[in-house]
C-alpha positions in Angstrom: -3.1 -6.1 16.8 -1.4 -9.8 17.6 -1.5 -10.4 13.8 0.4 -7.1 13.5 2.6 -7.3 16.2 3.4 -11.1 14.8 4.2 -10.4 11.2 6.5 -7.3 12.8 8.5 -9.6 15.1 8.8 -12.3 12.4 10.2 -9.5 9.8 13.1 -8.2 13.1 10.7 -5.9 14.6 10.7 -5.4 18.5 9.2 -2.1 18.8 5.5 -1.6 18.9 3.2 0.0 16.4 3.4 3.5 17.6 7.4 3.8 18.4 8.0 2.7 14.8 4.6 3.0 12.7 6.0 1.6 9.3 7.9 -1.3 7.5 10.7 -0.9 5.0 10.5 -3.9 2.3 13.2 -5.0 -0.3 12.9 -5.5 -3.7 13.0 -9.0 -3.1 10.1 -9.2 -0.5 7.6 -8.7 -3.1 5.4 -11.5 -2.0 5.3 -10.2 1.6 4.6 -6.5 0.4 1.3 -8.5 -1.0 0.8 -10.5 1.3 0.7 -7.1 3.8 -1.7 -5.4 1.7 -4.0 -8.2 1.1 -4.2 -8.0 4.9 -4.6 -4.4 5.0 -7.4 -4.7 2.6 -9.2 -7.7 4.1 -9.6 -6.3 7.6 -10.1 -2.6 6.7 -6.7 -1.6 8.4 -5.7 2.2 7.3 -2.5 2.3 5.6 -0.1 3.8 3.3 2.6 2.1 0.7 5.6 4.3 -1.0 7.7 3.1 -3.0 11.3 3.4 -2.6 13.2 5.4 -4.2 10.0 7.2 -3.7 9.4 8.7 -7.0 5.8 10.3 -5.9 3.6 7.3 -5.9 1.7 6.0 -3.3 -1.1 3.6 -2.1 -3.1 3.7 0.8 -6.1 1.7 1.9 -8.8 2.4 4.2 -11.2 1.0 7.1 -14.2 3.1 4.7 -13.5 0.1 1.8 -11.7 2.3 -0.5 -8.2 2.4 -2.0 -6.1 5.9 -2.8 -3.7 6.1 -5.7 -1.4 9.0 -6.3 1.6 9.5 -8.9 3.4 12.2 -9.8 3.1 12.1 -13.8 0.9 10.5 -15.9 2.8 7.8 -17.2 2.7 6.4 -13.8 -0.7 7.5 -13.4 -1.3 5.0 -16.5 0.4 2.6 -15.3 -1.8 2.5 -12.2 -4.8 2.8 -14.4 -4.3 0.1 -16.5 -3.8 -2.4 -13.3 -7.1 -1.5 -12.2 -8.7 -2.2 -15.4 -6.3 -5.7 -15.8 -8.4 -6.6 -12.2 -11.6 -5.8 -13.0 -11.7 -3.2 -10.1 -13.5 0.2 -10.7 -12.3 3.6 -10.4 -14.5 6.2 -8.6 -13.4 9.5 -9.0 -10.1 10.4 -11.0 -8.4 13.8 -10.3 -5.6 15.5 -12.3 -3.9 18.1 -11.7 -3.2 20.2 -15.0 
């Protein structure tokens, strides 16, 4: 929780976790939106990333070592696809909905 509560305060967050359970980034903050999800990957921390507009994607890692995807069209579901492949990472299951 300190490295949480740190990268919080440093970024103008006072409240703790539970009063205020999320982080709005800017466009411009994209290497701290990695930076926060390599963390949320490398300790197993639960969490979720929408983007914003949210335009039905979203992210979300897990403590059980796996990573969601979901779009809302294909094209974006593609998109997702392909950056998988580009890291050598392996999808598991795939689901569409018809």
């Amino acid at each position: 929780m300190a490295i949480i509560a740190g990268l919080r305060r440093v970024n103008g967050e006072q409240r703790h976790l539970i009063d205020a359970a999320g982080h709005l980034f800017e466009a411009s903050e994209r290497d701290e939106v990695i930076g926060w999800v390599s963390l949320m990957m490398s300790y197993g921390w639960d969490g979720h990333l929408f983007t914003l507009p949210f335009r039905g994607s979203m992210f979300q890692t897990s403590h059980e070592d796996f990573v969601w995807m979901a779009t809302s069209t294909p094209d974006r579901f593609d998109e997702a696809r392909n950056l998988v492949g580009k890291y050598g990472l392996k999808m598991h299951r795939e689901t569409q909905r018809a």
